[in-house]
C-alpha positions as CSV (number, residue, x, y, z in Angstrom):
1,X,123.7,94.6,97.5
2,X,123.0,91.9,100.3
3,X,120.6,89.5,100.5
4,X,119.3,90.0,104.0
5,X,118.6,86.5,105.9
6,X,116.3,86.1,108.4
7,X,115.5,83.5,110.9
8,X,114.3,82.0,114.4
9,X,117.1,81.8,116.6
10,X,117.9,78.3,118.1
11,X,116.0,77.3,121.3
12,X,119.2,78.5,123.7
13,X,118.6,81.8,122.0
14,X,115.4,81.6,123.1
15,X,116.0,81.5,126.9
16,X,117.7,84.8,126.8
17,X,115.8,87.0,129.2
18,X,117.6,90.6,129.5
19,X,116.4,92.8,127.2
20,X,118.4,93.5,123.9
21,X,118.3,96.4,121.6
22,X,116.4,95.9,118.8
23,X,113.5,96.7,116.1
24,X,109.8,96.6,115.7
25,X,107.8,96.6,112.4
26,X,106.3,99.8,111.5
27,X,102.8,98.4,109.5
28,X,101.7,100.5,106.5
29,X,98.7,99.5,103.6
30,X,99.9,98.0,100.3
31,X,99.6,101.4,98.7
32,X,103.1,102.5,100.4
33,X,104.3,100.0,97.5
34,X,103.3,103.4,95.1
35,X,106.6,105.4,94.4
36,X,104.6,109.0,93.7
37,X,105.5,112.7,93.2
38,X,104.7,114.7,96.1
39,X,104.9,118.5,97.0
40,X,107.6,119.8,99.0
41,X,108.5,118.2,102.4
42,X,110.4,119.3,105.5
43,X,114.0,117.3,105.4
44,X,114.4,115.7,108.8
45,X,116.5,112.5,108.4
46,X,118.6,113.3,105.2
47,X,121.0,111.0,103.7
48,X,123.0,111.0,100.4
49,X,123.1,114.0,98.3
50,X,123.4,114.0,94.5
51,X,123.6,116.7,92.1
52,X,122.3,115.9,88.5
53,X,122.5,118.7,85.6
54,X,120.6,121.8,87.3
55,X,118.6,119.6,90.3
56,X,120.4,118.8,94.0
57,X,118.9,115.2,95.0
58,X,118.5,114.4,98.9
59,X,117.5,111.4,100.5
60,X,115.3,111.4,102.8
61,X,116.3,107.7,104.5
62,X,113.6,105.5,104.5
63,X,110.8,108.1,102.8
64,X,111.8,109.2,99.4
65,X,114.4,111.9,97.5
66,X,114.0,115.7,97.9
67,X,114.7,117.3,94.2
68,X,115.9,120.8,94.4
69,X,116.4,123.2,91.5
70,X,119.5,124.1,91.7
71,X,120.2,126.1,88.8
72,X,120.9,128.6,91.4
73,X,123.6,126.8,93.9
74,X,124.0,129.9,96.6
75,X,119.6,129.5,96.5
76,X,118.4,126.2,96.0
77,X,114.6,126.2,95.3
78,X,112.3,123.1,96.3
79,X,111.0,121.3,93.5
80,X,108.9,118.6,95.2
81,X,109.4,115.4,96.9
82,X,109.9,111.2,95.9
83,X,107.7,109.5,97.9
84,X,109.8,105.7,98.1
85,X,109.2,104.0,101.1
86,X,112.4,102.3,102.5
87,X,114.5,104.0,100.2
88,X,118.1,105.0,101.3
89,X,120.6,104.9,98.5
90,X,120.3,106.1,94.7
91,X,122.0,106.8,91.4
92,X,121.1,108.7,88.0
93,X,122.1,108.6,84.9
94,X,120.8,109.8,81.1
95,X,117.6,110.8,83.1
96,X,116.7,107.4,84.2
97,X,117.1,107.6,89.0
98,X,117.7,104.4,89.7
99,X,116.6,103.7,93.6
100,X,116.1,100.8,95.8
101,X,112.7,100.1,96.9
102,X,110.8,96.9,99.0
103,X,114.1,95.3,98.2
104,X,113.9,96.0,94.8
105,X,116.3,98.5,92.5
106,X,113.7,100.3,90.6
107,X,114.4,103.0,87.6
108,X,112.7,106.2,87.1
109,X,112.6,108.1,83.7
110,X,112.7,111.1,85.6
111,X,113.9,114.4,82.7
112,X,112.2,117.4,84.7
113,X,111.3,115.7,87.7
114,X,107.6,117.2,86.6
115,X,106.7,113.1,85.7
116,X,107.6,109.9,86.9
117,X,107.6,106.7,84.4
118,X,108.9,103.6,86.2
119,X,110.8,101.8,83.7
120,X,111.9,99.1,85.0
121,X,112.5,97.0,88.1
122,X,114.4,94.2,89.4
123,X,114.4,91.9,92.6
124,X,117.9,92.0,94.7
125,X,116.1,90.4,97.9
126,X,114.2,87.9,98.8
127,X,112.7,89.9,101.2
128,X,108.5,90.1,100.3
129,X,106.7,91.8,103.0
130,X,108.2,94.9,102.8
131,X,111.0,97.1,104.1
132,X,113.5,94.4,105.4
133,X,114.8,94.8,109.0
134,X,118.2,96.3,109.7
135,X,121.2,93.9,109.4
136,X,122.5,91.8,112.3
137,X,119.9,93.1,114.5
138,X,116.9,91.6,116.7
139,X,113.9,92.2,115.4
140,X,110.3,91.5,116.4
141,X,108.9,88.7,114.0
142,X,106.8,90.2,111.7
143,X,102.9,88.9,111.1
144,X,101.8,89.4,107.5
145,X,98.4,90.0,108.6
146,X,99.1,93.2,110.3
147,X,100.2,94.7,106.5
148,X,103.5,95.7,104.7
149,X,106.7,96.3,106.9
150,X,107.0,100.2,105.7
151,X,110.0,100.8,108.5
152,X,111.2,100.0,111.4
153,X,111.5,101.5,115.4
154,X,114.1,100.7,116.9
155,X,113.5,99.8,120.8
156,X,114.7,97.8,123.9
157,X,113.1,93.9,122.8
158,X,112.6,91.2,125.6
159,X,113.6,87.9,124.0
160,X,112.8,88.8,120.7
161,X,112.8,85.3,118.5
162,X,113.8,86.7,114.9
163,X,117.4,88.0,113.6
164,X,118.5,90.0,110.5
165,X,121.9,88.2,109.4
């Protein structure tokens, strides 16, 4: 995975005046850090599907994983919902979902998807206050005191002084 970069552009950067798409910091409260085990949510931005024994996986990009029973494949019946902010990719293997999470890749001992265990995590950014911004974008600079970074709008920026390499 990349290590995403971020940094103040150079002062001839900083003269630009016409707007420029870009992203602001969506501010959340250190408990989004929490990976929990909600009830069933409505899918509205889906990503990668997995399918894992008798359960259909589907991620919900930047929110979490919505397990399925799937014993049934013509009637797949809602199990419950992942709640893992930033999360967009994941992988599963002898009952242990691995995701990635805060820009960390975090493993789950997940067997009936009744429990979650967290079992392990590791650090693949140096990124610390939260979701990281979208690659080689703009972005507004984020300010710590305002929370943790739990996603990100994207919107029209006027001289924004940050950049995701």
């Amino acid at each position: 995975m990349l290590i995403i970069f971020t940094s103040c552009l150079s002062p001839s950067m900083e003269e630009k005046k016409e707007p420029v798409s870009g992203y602001i910091p969506i501010y959340g409260s250190v408990l989004a850090k929490q990976i929990k085990l909600l009830d069933n949510q409505v899918i509205q931005k889906p990503g990668k599907i997995y399918t894992y024994g008798s359960y259909l996986l589907i991620n919900e990009i930047n929110r979490g994983i919505h397990v399925y029973n799937n014993a049934d494949p013509s009637n797949p019946r809602p199990k419950g919902f992942i709640e893992i902010v930033g999360n967009t990719d994941m992988a599963i293997k002898d009952d242990v979902l691995y995701v990635n999470h805060m820009g960390n890749l975090v493993s789950l001992k997940v067997a009936d998807f009744e429990t979650l265990e967290k079992t392990g995590e590791l650090k693949i950014s140096n990124w610390f206050l939260g979701v990281p911004p979208p690659s080689q974008s703009y972005f507004e600079c984020i300010v710590p005191e305002n929370g943790l970074v739990i996603g990100w709008k994207q919107e029209t920026l006027q001289n924004p002084a940050c950049y995701a390499f």
